[in-house]
C-alpha positions in Angstrom: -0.3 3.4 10.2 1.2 4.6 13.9 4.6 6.1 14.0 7.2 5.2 11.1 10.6 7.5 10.7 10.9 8.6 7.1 11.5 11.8 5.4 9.7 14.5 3.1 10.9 14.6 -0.1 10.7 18.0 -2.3 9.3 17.1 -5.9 7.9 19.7 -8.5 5.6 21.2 -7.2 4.9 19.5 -3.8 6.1 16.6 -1.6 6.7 13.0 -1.1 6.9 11.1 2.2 9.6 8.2 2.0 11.5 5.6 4.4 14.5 3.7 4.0 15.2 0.8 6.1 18.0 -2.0 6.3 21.4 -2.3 4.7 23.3 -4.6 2.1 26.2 -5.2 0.2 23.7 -5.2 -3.1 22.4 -2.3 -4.9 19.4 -1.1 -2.8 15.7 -2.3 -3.7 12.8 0.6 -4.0 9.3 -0.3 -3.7 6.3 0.6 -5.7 2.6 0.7 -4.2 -0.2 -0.1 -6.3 -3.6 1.6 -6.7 -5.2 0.0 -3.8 -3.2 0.7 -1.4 -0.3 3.0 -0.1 3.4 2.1 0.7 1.9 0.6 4.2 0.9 -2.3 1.9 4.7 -3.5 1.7 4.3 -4.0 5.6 4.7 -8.1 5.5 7.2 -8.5 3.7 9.3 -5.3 4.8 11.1 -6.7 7.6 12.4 -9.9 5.9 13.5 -7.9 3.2 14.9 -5.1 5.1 17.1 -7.8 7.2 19.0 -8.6 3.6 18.9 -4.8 1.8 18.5 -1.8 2.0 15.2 -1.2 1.4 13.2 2.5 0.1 9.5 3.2 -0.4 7.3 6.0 -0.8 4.0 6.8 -1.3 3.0 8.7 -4.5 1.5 12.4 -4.6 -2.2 12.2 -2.2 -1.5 8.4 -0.8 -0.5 7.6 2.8 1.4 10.2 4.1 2.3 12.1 0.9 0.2 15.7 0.5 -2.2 15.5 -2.2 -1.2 17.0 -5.6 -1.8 20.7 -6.1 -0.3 21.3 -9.9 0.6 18.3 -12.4 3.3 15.9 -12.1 4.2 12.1 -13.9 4.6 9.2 -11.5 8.2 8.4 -13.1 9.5 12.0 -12.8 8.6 12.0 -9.0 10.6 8.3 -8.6 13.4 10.1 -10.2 14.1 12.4 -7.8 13.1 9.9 -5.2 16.3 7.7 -6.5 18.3 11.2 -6.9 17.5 12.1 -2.3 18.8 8.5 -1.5 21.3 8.6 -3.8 20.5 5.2 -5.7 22.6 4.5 -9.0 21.3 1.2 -9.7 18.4 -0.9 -7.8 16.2 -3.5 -8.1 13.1 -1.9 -8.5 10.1 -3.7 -7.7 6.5 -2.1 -8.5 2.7 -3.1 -7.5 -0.1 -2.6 -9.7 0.3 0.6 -10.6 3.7 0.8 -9.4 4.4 -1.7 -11.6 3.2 1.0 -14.5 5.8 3.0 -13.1 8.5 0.6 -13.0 8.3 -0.3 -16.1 8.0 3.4 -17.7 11.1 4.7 -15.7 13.1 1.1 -16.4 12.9 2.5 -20.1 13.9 5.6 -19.8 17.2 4.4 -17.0 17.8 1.0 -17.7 21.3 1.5 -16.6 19.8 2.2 -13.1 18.1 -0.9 -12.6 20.0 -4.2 -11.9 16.4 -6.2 -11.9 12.9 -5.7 -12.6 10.1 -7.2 -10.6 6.5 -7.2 -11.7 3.4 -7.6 -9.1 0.3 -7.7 -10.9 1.2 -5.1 -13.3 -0.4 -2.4 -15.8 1.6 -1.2 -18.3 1.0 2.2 -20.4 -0.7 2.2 -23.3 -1.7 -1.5 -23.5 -4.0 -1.6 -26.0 -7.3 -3.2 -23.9 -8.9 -0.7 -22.0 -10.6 -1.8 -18.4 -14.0 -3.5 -18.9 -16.3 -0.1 -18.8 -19.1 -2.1 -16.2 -16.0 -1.1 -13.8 -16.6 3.1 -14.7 -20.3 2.1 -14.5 -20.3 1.1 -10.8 -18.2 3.6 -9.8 -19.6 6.6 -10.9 -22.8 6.7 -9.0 -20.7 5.8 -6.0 -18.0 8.4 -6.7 -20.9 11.2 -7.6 -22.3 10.3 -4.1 -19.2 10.8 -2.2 -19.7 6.8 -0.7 -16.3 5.8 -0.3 -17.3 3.1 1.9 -19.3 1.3 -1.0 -16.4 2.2 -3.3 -13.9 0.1 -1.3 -16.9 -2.9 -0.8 -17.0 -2.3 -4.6 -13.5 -2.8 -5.0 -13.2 -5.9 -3.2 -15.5 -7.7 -5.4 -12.8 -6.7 -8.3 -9.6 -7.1 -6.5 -9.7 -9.0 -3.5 -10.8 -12.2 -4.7 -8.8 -14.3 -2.7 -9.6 -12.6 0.8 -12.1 -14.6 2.9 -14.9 -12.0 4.1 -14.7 -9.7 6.4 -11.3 -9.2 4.5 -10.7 -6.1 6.8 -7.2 -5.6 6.1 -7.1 -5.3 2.6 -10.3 -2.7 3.0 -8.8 -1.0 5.3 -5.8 -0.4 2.6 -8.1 0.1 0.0 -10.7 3.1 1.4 -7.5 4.4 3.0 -6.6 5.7 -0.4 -9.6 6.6 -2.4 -9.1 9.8 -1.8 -5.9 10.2 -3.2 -7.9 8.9 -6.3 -9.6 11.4 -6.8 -7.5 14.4 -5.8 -4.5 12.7 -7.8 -7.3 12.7 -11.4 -6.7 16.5 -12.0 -2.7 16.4 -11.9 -1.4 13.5 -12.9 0.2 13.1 -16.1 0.0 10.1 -17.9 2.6 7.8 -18.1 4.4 7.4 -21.4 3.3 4.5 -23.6 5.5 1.3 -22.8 3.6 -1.4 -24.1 5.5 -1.5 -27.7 8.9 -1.1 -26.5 8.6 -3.5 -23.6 11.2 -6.1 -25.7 14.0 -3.2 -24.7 13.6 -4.7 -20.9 17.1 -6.3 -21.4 17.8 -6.7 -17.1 16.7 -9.7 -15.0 12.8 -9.5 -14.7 9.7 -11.7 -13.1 6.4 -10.9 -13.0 3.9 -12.4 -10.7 0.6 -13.1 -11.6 -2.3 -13.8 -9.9 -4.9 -16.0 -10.9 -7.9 -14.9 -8.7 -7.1 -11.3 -10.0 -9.7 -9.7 -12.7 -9.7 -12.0 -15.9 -8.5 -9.0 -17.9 -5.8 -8.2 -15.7 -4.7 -11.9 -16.0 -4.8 -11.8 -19.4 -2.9 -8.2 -19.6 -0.1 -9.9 -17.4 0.4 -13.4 -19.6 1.0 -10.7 -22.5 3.3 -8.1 -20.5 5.3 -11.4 -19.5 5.5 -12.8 -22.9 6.7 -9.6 -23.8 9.7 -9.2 -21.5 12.7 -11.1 -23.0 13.6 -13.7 -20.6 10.8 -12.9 -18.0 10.0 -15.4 -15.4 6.0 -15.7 -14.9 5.6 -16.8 -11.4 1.4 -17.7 -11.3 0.0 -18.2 -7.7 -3.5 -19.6 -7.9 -4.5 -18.0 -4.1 -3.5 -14.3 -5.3 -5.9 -11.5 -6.5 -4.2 -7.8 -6.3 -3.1 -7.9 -3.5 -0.1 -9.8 -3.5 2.2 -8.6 0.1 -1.1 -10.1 2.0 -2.0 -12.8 0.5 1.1 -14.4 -0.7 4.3 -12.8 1.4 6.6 -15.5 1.1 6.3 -15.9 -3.0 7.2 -12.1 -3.2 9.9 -12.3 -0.9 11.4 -15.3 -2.9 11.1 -13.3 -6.5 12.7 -10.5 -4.6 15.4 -12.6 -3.6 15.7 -14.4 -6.9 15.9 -11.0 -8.7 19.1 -10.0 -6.7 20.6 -13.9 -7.6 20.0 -13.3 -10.9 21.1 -10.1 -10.5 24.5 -11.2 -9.4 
């Protein structure tokens, strides 16, 4: 990742590595990684970004530079204090993936804190479909073997679509942070269920979809979207899950759009 200032942030029980870069007249705009990849997967589109905002990420308990987890903790709870250090009273907060899981939980619980919501290929707690179980299937005898090489080939075939082979990059994000997969299974908490009370998202919000991502995740995203009062679905036909590398530009519009809408 070479050499990038940031800080360690104290959260219960351990520590989270953030950065904060940029300034602006606008509230500031924090960044959510996904699943596949750690905060480093914000890299392309950080510096146009950073030249109009002020710009925070942070990589969750055991990914990038963040210590694995050694006693339990919730995703949201750790943003909190993340958004407490900086001193953030309202944002545009814009989540990944799995970040976008966390967006939306903590959006819930503080929507006075968030001036805009934006969605990259989100999950959302408790949406009713579970993950196709052929997924668990492939992974186990992987993950029993200890061959996280195969696991990130494996998760290309599911969620880098859109890459043209050798997609290097986007394994090289990916078997980055498997193991924060597994030392993150014993301590995290699960998120709150969101999916019923996501028609209380009153702020400006856009969700980006992306159509070479996993069928079910497409799906999951039409409904999140339809879901959202007043949510813009922005589809891009050469996107999978990984959204900053394939298509940069798209996210840095919706970014931008956010704060217009935003005011």
């Amino acid at each position: 990742m070479g050499d990038v200032a940031g800080v360690m942030i104290a959260v219960d029980g351990g520590e989270v590595w953030a950065e904060e870069r940029g300034d602006g007249d606008g509230p500031p705009l924090v960044l959510l990684h996904p699943g596949v990849g750690s905060s480093e997967i914000w890299e392309p589109v950080l510096g146009p970004l950073a030249e109009r905002h002020r710009v925070i990420r942070y990589d969750v308990r055991g990914y990038g530079r963040s210590p694995a987890p050694t006693s339990s903790y919730r995703q949201d709870l750790d943003l909190a204090v993340v958004f407490d250090h900086f001193g953030v009273e309202r944002a545009v907060l814009v989540g990944n993936s799995m970040g976008g899981s966390t967006a939306v939980a903590y959006t819930l619980d503080h929507p006075e804190q968030i001036a805009a919501l934006g969605l990259l290929v989100p999950g959302v707690a408790g949406y009713p479909e579970p993950d196709p179980p052929e997924l668990a299937a492939q992974v186990e005898p992987l993950a029993l073997a200890g061959d996280l090489d195969g696991l990130a080939d494996l998760g290309m075939t599911w969620w880098g679509r859109a890459g043209t082979p050798p997609d290097r990059e986007a394994w090289r994000l990916l078997r980055a942070v498997l193991p924060g997969w597994f030392t993150s299974y014993a301590h995290e908490d699960q998120l709150p269920s969101c999916y019923e009370r996501l028609g209380e998202l009153s702020m400006p919000c856009s969700l980006l979809l992306g159509e070479l991502d996993q069928p079910v995740v497409v799906k999951r995203n039409e409904v999140i979207a339809s879901l959202i009062p007043g949510c813009r679905l922005v589809r891009e036909s050469h996107c999978d899950h990984f959204p900053t590398l394939r298509v940069p530009e798209a996210v840095v519009e919706l970014v931008e759009d956010l704060y217009r809408r935003a005011g």
